[in-house]
Backbone and ligand atoms as CSV (ligand in chain L), in Angstrom:
chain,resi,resn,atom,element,x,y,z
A,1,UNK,N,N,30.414,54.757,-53.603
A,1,UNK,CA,C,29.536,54.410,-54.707
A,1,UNK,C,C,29.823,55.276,-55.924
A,2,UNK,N,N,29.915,54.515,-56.773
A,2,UNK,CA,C,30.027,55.463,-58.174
A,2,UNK,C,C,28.510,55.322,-59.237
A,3,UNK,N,N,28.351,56.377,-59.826
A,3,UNK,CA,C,27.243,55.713,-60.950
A,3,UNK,C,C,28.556,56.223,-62.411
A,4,UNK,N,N,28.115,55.268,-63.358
A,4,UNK,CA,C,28.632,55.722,-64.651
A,4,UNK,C,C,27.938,56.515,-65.355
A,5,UNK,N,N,28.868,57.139,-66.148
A,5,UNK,CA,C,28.537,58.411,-67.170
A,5,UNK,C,C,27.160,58.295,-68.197
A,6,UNK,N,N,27.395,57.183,-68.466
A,6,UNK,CA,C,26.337,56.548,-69.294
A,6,UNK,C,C,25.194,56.285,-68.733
A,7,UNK,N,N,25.091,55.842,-67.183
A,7,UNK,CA,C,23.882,56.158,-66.456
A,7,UNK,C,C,22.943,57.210,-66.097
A,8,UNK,N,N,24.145,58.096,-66.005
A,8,UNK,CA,C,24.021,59.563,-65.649
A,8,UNK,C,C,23.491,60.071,-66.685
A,9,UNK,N,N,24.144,60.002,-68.120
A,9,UNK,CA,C,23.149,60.955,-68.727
A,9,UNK,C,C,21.948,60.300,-69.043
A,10,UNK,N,N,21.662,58.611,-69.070
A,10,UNK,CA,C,20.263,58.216,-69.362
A,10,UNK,C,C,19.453,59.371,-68.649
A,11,UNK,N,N,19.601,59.340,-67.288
A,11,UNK,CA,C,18.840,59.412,-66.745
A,11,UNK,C,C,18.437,61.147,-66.710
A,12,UNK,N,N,19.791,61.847,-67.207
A,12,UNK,CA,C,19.546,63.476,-67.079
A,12,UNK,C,C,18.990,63.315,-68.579
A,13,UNK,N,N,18.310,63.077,-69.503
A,13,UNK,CA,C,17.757,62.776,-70.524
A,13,UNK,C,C,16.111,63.046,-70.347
A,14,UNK,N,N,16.032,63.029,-69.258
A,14,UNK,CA,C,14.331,63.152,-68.363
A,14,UNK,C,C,14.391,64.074,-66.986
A,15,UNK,N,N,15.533,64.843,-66.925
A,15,UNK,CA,C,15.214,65.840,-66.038
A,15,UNK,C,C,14.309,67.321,-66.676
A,16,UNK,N,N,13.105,67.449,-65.482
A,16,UNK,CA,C,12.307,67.825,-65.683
A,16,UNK,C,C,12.189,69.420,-65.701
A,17,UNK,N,N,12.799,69.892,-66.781
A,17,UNK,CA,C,13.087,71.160,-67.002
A,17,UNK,C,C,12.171,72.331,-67.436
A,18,UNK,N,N,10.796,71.746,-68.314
A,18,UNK,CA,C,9.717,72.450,-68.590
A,18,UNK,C,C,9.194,72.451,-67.574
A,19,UNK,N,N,8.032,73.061,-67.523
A,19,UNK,CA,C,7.095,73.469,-66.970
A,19,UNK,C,C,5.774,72.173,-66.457
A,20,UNK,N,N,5.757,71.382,-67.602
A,20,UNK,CA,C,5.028,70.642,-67.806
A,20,UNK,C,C,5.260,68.848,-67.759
A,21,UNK,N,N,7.077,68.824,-67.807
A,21,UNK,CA,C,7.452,67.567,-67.773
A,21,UNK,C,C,6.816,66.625,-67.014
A,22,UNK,N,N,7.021,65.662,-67.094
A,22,UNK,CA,C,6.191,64.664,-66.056
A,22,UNK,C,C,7.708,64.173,-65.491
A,23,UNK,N,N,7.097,63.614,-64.223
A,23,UNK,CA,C,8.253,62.630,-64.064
A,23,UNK,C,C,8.541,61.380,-64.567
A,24,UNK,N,N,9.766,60.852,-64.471
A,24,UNK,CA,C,10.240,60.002,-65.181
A,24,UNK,C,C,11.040,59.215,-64.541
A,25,UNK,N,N,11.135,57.565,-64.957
A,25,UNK,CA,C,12.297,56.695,-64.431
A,25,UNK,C,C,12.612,55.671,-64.809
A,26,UNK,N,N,12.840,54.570,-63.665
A,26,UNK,CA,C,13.126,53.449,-64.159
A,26,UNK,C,C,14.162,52.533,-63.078
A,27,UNK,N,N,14.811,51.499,-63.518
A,27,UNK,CA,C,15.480,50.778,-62.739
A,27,UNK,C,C,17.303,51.243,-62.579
A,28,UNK,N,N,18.236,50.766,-61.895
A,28,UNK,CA,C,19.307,51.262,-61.841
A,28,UNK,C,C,20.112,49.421,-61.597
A,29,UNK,N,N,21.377,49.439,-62.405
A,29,UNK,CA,C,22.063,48.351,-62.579
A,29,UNK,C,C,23.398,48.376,-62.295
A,30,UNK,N,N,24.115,47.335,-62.142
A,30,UNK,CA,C,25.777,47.520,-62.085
A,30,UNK,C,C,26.346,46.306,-61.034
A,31,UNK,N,N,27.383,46.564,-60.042
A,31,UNK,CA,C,27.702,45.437,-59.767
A,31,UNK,C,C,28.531,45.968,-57.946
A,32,UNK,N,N,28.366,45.023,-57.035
A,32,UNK,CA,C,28.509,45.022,-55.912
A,32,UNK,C,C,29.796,44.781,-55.382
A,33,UNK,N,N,30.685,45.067,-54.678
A,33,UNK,CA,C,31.966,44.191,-54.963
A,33,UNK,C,C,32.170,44.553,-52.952
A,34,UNK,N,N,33.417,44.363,-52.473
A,34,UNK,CA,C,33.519,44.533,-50.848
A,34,UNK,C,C,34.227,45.927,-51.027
A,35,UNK,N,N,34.610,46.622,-52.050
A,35,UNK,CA,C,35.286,47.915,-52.112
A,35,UNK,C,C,33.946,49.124,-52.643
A,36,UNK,N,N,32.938,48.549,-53.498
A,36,UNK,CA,C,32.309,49.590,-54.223
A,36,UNK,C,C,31.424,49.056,-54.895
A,37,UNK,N,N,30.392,50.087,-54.588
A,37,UNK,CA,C,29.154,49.724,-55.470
A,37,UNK,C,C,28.806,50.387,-56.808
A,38,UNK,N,N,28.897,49.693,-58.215
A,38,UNK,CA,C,28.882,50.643,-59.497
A,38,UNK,C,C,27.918,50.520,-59.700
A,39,UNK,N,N,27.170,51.691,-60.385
A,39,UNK,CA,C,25.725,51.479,-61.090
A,39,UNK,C,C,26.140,52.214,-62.762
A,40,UNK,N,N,26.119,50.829,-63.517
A,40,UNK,CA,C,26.457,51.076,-64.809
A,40,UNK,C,C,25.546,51.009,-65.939
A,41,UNK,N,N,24.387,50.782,-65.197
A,41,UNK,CA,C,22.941,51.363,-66.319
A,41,UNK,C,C,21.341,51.585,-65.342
A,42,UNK,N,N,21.468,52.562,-66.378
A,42,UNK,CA,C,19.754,52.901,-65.630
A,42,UNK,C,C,18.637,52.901,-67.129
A,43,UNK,N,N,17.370,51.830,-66.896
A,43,UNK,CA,C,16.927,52.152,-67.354
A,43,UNK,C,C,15.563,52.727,-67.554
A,44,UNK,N,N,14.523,52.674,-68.416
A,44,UNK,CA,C,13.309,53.106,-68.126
A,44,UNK,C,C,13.395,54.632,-68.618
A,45,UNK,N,N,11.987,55.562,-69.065
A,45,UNK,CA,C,10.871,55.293,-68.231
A,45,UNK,C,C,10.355,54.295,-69.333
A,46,UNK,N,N,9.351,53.698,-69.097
A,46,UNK,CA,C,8.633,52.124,-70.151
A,46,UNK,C,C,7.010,52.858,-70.198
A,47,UNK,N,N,6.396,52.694,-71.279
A,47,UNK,CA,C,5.738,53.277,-72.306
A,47,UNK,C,C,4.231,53.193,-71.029
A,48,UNK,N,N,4.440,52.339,-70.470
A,48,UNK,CA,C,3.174,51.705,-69.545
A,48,UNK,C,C,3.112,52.280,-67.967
A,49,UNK,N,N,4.160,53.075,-67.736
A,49,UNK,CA,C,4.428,53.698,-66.382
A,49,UNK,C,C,3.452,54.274,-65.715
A,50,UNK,N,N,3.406,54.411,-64.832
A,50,UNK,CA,C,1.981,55.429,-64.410
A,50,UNK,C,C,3.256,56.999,-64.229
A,51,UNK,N,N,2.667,58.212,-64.940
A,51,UNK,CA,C,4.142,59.442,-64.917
A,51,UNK,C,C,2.726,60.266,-64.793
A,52,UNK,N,N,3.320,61.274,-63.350
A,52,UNK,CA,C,2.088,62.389,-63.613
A,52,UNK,C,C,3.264,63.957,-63.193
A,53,UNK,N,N,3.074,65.235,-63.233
A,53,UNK,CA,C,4.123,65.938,-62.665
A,53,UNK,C,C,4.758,65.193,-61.241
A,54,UNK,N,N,4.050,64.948,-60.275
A,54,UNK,CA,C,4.794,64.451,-59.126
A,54,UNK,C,C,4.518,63.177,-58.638
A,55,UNK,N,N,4.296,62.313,-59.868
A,55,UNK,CA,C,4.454,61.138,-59.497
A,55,UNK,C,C,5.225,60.017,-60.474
A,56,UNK,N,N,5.511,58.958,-60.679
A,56,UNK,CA,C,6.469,58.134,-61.212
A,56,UNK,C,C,6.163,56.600,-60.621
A,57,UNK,N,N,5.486,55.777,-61.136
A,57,UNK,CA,C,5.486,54.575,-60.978
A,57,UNK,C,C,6.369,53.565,-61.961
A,58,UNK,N,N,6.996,52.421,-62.032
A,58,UNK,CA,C,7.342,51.799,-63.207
A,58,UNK,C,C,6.172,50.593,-63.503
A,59,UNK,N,N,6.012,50.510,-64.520
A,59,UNK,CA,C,5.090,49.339,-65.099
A,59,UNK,C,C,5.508,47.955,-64.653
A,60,UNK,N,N,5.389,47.543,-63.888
A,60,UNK,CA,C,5.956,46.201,-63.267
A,60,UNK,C,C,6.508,45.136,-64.156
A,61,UNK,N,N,5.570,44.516,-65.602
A,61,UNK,CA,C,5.992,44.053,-66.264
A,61,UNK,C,C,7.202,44.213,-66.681
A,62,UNK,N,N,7.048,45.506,-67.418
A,62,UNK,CA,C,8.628,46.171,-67.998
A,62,UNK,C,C,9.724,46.529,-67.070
A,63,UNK,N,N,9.744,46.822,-65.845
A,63,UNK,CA,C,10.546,46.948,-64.688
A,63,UNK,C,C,11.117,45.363,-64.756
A,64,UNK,N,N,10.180,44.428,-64.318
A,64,UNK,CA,C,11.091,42.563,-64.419
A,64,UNK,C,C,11.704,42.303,-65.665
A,65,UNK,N,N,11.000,42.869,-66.872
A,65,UNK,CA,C,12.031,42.523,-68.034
A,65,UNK,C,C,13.325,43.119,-67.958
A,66,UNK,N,N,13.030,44.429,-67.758
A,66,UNK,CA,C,14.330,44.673,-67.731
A,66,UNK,C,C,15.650,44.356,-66.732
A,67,UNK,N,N,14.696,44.113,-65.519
A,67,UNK,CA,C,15.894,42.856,-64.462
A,67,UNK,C,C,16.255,41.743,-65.370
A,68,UNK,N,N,15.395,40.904,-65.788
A,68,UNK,CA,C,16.313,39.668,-66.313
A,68,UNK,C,C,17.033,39.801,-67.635
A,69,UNK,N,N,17.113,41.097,-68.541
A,69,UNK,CA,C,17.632,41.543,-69.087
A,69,UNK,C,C,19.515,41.782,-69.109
A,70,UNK,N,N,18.817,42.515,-68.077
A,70,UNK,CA,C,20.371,43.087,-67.553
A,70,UNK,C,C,21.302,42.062,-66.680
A,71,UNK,N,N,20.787,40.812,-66.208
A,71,UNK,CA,C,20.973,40.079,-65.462
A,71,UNK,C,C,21.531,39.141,-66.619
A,72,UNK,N,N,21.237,38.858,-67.433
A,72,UNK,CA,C,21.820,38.280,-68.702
A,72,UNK,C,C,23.185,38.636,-69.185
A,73,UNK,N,N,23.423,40.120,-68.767
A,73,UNK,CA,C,24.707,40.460,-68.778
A,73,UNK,C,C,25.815,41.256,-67.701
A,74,UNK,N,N,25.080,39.977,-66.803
A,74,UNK,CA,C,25.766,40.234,-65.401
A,74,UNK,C,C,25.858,41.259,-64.561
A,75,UNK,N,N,24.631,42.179,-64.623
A,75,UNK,CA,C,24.584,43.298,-64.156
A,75,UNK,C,C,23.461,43.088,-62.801
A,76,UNK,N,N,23.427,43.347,-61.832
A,76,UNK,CA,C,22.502,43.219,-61.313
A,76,UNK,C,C,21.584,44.246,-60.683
A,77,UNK,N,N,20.708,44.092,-60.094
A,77,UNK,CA,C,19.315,45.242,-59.652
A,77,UNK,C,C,19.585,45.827,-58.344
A,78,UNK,N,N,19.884,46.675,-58.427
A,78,UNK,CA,C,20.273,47.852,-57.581
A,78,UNK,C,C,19.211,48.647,-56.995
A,79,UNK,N,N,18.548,48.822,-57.612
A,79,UNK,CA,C,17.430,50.053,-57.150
A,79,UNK,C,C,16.475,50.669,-58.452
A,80,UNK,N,N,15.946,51.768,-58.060
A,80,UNK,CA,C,15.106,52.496,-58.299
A,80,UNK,C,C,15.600,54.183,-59.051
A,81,UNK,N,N,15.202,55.088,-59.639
A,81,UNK,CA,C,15.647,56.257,-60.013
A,81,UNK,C,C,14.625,56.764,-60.584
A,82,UNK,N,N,14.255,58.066,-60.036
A,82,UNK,CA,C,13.121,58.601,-60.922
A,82,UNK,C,C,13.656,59.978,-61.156
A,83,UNK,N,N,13.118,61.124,-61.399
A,83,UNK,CA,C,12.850,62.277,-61.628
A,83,UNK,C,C,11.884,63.133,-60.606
A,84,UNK,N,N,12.548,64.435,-60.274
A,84,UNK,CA,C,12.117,65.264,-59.418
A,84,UNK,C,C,11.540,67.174,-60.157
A,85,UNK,N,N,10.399,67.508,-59.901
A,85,UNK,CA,C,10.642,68.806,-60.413
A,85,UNK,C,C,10.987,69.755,-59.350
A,86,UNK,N,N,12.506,69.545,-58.722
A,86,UNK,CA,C,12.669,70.138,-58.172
A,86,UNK,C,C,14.339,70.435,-58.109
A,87,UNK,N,N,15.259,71.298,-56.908
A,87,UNK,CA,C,16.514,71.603,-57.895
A,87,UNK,C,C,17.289,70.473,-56.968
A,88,UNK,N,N,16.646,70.327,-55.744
A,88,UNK,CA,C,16.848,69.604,-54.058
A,88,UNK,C,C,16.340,69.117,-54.025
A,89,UNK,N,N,15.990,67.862,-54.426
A,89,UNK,CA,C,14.797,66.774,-54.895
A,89,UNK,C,C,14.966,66.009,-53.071
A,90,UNK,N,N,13.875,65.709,-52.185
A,90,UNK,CA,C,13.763,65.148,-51.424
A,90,UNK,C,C,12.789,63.907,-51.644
A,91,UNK,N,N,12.983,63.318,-50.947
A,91,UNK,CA,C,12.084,61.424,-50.959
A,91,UNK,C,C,10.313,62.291,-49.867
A,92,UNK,N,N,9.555,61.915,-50.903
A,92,UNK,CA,C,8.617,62.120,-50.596
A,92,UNK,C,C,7.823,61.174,-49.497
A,93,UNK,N,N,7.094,61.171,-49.010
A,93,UNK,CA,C,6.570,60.185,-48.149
A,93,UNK,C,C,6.122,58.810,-48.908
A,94,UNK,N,N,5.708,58.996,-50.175
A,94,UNK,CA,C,5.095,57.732,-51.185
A,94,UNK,C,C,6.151,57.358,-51.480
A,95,UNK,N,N,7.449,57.916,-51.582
A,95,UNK,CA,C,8.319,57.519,-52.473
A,95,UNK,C,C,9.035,56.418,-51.488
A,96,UNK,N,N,8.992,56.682,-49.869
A,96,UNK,CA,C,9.949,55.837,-49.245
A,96,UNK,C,C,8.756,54.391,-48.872
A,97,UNK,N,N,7.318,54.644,-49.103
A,97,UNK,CA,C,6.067,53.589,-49.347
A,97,UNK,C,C,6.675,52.854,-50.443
A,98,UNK,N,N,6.857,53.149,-51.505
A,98,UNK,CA,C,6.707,52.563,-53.184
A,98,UNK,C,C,7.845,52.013,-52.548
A,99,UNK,N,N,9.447,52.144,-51.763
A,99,UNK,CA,C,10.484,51.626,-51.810
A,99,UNK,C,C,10.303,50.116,-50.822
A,100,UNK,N,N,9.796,50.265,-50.117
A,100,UNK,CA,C,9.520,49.304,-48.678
A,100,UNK,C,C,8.382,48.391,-49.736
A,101,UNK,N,N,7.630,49.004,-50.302
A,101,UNK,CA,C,6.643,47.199,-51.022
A,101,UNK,C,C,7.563,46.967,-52.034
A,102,UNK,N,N,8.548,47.605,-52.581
A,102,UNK,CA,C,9.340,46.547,-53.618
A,102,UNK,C,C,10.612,45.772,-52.857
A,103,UNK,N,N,10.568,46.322,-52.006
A,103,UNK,CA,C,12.086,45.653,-50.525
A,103,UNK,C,C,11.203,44.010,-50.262
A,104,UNK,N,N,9.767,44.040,-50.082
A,104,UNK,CA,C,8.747,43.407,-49.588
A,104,UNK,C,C,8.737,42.436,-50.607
A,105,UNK,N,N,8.500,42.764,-51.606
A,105,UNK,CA,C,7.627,41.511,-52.899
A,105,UNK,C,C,9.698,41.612,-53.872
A,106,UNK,N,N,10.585,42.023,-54.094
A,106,UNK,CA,C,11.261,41.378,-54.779
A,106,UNK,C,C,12.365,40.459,-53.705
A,107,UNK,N,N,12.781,39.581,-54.508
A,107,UNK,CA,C,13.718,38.624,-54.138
A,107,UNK,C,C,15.356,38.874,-54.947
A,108,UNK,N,N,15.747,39.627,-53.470
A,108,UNK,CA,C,16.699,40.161,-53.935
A,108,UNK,C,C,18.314,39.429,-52.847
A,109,UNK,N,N,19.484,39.874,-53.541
A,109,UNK,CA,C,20.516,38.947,-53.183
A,109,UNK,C,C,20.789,40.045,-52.076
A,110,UNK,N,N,20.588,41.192,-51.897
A,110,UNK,CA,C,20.835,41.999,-50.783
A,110,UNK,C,C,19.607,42.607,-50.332
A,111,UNK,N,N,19.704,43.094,-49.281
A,111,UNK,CA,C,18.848,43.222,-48.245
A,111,UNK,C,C,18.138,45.026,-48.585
A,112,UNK,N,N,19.485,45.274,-49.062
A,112,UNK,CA,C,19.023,47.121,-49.481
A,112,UNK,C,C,18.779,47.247,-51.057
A,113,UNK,N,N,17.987,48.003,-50.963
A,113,UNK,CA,C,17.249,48.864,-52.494
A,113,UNK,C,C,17.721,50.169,-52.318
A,114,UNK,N,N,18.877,50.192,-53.878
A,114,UNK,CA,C,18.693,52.175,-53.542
A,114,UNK,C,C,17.313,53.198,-54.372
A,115,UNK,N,N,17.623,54.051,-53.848
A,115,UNK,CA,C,16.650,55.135,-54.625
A,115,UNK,C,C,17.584,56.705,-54.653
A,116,UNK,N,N,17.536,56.688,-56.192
A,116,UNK,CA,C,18.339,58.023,-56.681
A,116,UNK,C,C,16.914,58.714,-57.399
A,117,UNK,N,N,16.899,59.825,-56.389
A,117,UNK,CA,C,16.148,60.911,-57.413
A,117,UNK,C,C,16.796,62.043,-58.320
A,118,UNK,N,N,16.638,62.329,-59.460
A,118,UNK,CA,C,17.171,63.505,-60.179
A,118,UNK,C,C,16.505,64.461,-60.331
A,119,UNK,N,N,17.035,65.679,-59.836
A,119,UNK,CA,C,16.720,66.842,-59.991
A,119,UNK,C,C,16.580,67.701,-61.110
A,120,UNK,N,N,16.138,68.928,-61.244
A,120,UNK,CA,C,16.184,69.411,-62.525
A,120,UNK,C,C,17.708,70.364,-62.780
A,121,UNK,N,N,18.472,70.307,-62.167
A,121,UNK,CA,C,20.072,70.473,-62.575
A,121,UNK,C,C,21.477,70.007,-62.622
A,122,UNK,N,N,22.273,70.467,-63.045
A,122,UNK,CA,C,23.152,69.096,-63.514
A,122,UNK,C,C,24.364,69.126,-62.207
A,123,UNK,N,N,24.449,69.933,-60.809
A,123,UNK,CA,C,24.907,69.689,-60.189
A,123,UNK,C,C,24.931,68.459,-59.352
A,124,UNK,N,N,25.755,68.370,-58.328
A,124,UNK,CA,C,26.164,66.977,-57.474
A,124,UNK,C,C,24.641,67.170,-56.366
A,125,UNK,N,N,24.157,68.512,-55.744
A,125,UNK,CA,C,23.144,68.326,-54.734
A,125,UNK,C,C,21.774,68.383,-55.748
A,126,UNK,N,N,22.006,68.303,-56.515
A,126,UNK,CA,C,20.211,67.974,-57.274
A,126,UNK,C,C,20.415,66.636,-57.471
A,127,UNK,N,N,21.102,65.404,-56.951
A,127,UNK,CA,C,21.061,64.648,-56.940
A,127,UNK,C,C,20.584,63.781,-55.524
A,128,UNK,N,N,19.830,63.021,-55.063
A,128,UNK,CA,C,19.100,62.521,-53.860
A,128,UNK,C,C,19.402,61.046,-54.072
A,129,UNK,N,N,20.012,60.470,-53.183
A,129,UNK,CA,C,20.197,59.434,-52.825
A,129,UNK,C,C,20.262,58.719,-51.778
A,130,UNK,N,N,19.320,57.562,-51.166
A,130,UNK,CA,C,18.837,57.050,-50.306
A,130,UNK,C,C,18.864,55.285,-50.477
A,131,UNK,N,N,19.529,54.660,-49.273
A,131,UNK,CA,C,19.435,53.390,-49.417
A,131,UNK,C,C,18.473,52.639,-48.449
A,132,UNK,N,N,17.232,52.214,-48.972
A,132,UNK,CA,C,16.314,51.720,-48.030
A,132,UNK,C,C,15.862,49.972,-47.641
A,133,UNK,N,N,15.805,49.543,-46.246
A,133,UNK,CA,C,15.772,48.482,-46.092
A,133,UNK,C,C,14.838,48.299,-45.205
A,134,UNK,N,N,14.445,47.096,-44.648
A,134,UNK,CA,C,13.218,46.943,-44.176
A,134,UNK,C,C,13.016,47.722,-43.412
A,135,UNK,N,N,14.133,48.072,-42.061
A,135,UNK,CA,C,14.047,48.923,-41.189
A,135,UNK,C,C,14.390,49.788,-41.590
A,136,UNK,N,N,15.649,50.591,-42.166
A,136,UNK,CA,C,15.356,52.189,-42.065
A,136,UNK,C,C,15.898,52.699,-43.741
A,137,UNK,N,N,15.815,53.673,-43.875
A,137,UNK,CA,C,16.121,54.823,-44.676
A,137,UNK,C,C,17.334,55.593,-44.510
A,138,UNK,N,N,18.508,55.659,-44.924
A,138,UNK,CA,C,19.616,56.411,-45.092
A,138,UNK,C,C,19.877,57.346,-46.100
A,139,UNK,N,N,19.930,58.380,-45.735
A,139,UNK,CA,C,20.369,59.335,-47.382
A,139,UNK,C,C,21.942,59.319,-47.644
A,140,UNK,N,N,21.979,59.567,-48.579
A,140,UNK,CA,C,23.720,59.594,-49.124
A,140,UNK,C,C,24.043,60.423,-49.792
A,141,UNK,N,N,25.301,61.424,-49.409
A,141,UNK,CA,C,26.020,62.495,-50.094
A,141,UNK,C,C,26.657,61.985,-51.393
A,142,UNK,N,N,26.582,62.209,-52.462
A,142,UNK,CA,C,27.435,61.907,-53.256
A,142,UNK,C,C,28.266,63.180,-53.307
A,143,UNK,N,N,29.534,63.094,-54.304
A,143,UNK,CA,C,30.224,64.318,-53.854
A,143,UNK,C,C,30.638,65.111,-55.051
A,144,UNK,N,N,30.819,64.030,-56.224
A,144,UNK,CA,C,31.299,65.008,-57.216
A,144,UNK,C,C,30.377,64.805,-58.353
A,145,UNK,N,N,30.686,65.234,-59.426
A,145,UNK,CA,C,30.316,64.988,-60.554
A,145,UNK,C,C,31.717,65.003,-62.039
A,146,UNK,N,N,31.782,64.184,-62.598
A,146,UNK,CA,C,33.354,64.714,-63.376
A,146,UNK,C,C,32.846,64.574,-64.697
A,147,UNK,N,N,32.767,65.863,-65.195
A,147,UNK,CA,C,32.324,65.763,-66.233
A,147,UNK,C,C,33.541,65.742,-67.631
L,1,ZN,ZN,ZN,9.411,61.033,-55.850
């Protein structure tokens, strides 16, 4: 799996470095192929979110716009990405809840939803990544970062 550069920094754009940040997120996009999975945009957080320090909901409305958005330019819905105030961001117990009712209520062309959490540093392990499906939860090493 790769994410692009341009994803990457959306999303380090809202790592939660004060004291006070809230968390932050949004959806993750790109394209599926039998060699590799790209995620070439992430967006969000949307003005309507529920964001508290350790929590992160997306506004549902603005979460579907921005699926058929991106779907307009052939990108498709991948998952989930929020923000962690932490350096080892782990999937909280709500967080693998919130993943299983959107596995539940969207109609999706694959069976798995990922979930990337970001940490508050710009290394490869403050990055958390998990692919969840009806039955289980997998985490995933990513390995580098190339900056
Ligand atoms: Zn979380």
């Amino acid at each position: 799996m790769l994410i692009s550069a341009d994803a990457l920094m959306h999303m380090y754009r809202y790592r939660q470095c004060s004291p006070w940040a809230k968390e932050a997120g949004g959806q993750l996009f790109g394209t599926i192929s039998a060699e590799q999975i790209l995620v070439t945009a992430a967006t969000g957080p949307y003005a309507r979110d529920e964001r508290s320090r350790y929590r992160y909901r997306s506004d549902p409305a603005a979460a579907q716009h921005a699926i058929l958005a991106q779907a307009e330019s052939g990108l498709l819905y991948l998952g989930e990405w929020h923000t962690h105030a932490e350096d080892h961001p782990d999937a909280s117990g709500l967080d693998g809840e919130a993943m299983h009712q959107l596995l539940a209520k969207s109609q999706l062309n694959s069976n798995a939803l990922l979930m990337l959490i970001v940490g508050r540093m710009l290394t490869v392990d403050s990055l958390g990544l998990w692919s969840v499906t009806a039955e289980r939860v997998d985490q995933w090493h990513l390995e580098y970062i190339i900056t």
